[in-house]
N, C-alpha and C positions, 0 to 999 in steps of 0.2 A: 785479322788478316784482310787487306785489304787487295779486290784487282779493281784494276782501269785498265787493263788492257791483258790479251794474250797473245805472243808477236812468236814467230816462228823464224829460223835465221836460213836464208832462201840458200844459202852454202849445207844446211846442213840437209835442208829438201830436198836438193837435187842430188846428192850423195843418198837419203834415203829412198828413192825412186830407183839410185842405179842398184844396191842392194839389196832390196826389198826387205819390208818391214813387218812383224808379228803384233801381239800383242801387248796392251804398255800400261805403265798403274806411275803413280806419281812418289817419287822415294819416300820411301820409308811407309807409301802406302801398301796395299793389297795387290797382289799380280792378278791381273785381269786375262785369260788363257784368251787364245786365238775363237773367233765363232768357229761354229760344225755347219757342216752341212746340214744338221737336223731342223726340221720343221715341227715350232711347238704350236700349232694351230689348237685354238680352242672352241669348247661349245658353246660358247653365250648363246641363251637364247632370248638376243636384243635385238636392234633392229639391223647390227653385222656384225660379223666374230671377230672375236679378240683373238689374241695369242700373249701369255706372259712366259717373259723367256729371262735364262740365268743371267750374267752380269756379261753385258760384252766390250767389248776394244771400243773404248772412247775414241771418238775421230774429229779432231781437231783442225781448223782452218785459221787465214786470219782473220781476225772479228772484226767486225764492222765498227767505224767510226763513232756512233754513239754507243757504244756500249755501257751500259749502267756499273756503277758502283754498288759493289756490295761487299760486306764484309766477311769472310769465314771461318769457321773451327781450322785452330793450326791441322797441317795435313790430310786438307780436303781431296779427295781425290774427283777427279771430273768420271761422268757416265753420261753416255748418250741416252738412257732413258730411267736411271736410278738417281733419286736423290732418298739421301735418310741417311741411316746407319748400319752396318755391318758389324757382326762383333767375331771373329775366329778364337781358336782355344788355345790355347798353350800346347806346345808338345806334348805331345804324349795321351792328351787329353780328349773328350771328345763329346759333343753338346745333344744331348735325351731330348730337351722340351723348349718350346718359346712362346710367349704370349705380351701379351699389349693390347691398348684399348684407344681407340680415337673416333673422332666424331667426322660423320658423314658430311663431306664439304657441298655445299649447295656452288655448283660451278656456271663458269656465263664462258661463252665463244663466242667469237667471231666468225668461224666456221663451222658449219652443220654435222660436220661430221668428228669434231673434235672430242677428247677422254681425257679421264682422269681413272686410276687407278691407288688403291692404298691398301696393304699387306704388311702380312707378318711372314716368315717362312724359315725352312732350314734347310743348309747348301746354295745350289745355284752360283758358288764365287770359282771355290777349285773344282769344284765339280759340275758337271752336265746333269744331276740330279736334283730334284728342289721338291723339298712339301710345299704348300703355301696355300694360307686362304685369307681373304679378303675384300672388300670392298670395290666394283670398279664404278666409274660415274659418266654418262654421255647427257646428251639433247637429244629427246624428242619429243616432238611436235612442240617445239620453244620451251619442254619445261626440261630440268633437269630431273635425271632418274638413275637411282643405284638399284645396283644388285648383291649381295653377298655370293662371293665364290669360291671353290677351291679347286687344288691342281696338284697330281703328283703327275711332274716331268718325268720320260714323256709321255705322258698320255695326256689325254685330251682335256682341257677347265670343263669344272661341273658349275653351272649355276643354280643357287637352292633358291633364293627368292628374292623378292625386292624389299626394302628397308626404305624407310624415311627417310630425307634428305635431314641433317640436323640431329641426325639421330647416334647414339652414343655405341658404338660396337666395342663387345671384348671379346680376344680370340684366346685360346690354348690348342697349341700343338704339342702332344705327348704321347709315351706309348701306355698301350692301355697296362693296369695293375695286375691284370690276370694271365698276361701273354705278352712278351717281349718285341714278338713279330705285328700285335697289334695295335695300331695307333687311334687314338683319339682325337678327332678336331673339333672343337665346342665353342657357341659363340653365345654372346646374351644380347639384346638389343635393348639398350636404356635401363638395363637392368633384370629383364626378363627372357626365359629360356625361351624362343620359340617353338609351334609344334614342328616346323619343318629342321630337319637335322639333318649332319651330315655321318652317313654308317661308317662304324668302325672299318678302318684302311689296314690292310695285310701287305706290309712291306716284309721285302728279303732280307736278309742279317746282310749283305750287302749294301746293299741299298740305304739301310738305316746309318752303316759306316758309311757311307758316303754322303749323307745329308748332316752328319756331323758337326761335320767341316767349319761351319759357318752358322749364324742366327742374323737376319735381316730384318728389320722394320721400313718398310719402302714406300715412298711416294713415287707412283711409276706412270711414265708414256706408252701406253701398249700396241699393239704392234696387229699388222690385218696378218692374213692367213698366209703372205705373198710374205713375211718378214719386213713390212716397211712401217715405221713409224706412224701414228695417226700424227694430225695434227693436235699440241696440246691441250687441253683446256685452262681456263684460268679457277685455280680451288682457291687463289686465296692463302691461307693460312691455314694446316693441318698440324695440330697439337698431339705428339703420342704421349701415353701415359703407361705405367705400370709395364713399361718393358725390362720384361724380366728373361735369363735364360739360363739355364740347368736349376730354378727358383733362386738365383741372384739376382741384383740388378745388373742391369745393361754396364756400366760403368765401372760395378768390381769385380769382374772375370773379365778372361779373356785379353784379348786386343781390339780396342774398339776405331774405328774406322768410319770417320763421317763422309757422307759422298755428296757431291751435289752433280744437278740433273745440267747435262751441256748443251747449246748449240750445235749443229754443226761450223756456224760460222765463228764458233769459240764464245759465246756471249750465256754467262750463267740464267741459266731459267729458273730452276728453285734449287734454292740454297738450305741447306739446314742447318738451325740455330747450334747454338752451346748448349750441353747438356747439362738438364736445370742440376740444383745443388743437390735433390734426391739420387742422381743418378742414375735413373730410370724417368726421365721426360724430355721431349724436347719436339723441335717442330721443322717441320718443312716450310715454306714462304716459299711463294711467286713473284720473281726478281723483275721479268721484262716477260708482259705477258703477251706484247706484242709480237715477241719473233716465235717461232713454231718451229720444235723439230722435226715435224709432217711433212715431207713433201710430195706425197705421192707415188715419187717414182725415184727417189733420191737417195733412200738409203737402201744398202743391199744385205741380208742378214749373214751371205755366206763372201766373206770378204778375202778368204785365202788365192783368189787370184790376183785381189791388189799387193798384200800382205802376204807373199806365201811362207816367210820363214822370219827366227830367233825375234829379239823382244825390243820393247822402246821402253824407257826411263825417261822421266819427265821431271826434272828439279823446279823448285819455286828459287828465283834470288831476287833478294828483296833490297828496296832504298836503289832505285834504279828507272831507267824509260819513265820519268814525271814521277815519282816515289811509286811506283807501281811494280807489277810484278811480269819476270818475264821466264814463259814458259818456253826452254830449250830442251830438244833431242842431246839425247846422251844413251850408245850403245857399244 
């Protein structure tokens, strides 16, 4: 799949402005619910705090004139700060554990304050609830530096420690063997357990149904305390492996769900590859590392005053606007 472009038909914008619009997923992809009002601010303790939050309403504009070509997994859906994969359960069904392994990207900005993040997690798509731990990456003092983290929404990220840039992480999210309500997060770096761990996590029988829901492996934009975007950083190419969930691969359960990371001005940031032939690997890549979903002061994480009501759909039609693809409102 190819875009050159994401074009918006100004008849059907100015209809969505008099009606107001909710949240919207791309057909046949994943319904992406309205943001909360909720504030998932975190504790990094880097040199300013992150916040990783669940899956929110892509917001869409028209893209700028040079917008790069790239190619993607049929039924990519767009996210303002998720690119990777999503995998949900089949009815009735419901996902215990997730894990994968990828290596710590050594990242470069152009601005000082720019991030990179990469995780594994469960929930955060239908639901406001999320496990998740993993790796985030900034600048400072010119070099790059990770940390590994975890996070059960909403409560605050924990950061255990810093890791090598380069360096090979494997996560498992499960509940522990002894107790249902007790969960495990275990990580190895390059193959070895470290002494710093994270304590066994006491979720509610609630709670664990509702992180269910969903298995995420994410290459993410993380967000300040304020809900606004950092500015990106450039990772490069981040390779996941070994993602597996309820111990299948990514591929044979479920419903799997590629996402890639959007502009606000519509122009794909990272895109994520085809899932290799194992079923369980595949990668994120930085499309244009030029444009930044960061603006400072541009994006707002509680959006039900622009958006206060029902949903957007978003079709692909293809061999059209220069063989390209045009994304149209349908509600």
């Amino acid at each position: 799949m190819k875009i050159k472009s994401i074009k918006i038909k100004s008849q059907i914008l100015a209809l969505a402005v008099m009606v107001g619009l909710g949240a919207c997923s791309l057909t046949n992809g994943v319904p992406i619910p309205t943001a909360t009002n909720q504030k998932l601010a975190s504790a990094f303790e880097m040199s300013r705090n992150f916040q990783h939050k669940r899956m929110p309403m892509p917001y869409f504009q028209e893209p700028q004139s040079d917008n790069i070509t790239t190619t993607l997994p049929e039924n990519t859906q767009g996210s303002e700060n998720w690119a990777g994969y999503i995998n949900t359960p089949n009815t009735g069904e419901s996902y215990k554990s997730v894990s994968g392994s990828w290596t710590v990207p050594s990242i470069s900005a152009n601005q000082p304050d720019a991030v990179a993040a990469q995780w594994i997690g469960l929930g955060g798509v239908s639901s406001s609830d999320l496990l998740q731990m993993g790796t985030i990456e900034e600048i400072e003092n010119g070099q790059p530096v990770a940390k590994v983290f975890w996070e059960e929404l909403p409560s605050t990220a924990q950061n255990i420690m810093t890791v090598p840039i380069g360096a090979t992480i494997s996560a498992s999210i499960a509940p522990s063997t002894d107790s249902s309500s007790t969960w495990t997060l275990t990580f190895t770096i390059n193959g070895n357990t470290p002494s710093q761990t994270i304590p066994p996590v006491t979720l509610s029988s609630d709670y664990a149904q509702e992180i269910g829901t969903s298995a995420e492996w994410i290459s993410e934009d993380p967000s300040n305390q304020n809900g606004q975007l950092y500015p990106l950083a450039n990772m490069g190419s981040v390779t996941y492996h070994s993602a597996m969930v309820n111990g299948q691969s990514l591929k044979s359960i479920g419903n799997v769900q590629p996402v890639a990371l959007v502009s606000q001005n519509g122009n794909v940031l990272i895109a994520p590859s085809e899932l290799g032939s194992d079923g369980e690997s595949f990668s994120t890549n930085v499309v244009n590392s030029a444009t930044s979903t960061g603006t400072g002061q541009g994006y707002r994480r509680n959006r039900s005053q622009r958006f206060p009501s029902s949903w957007i759909h978003i079709s692909i039609t293809q061999g059209s606007q220069d063989d390209g693809f045009v994304w149209t409102w349908e509600f």
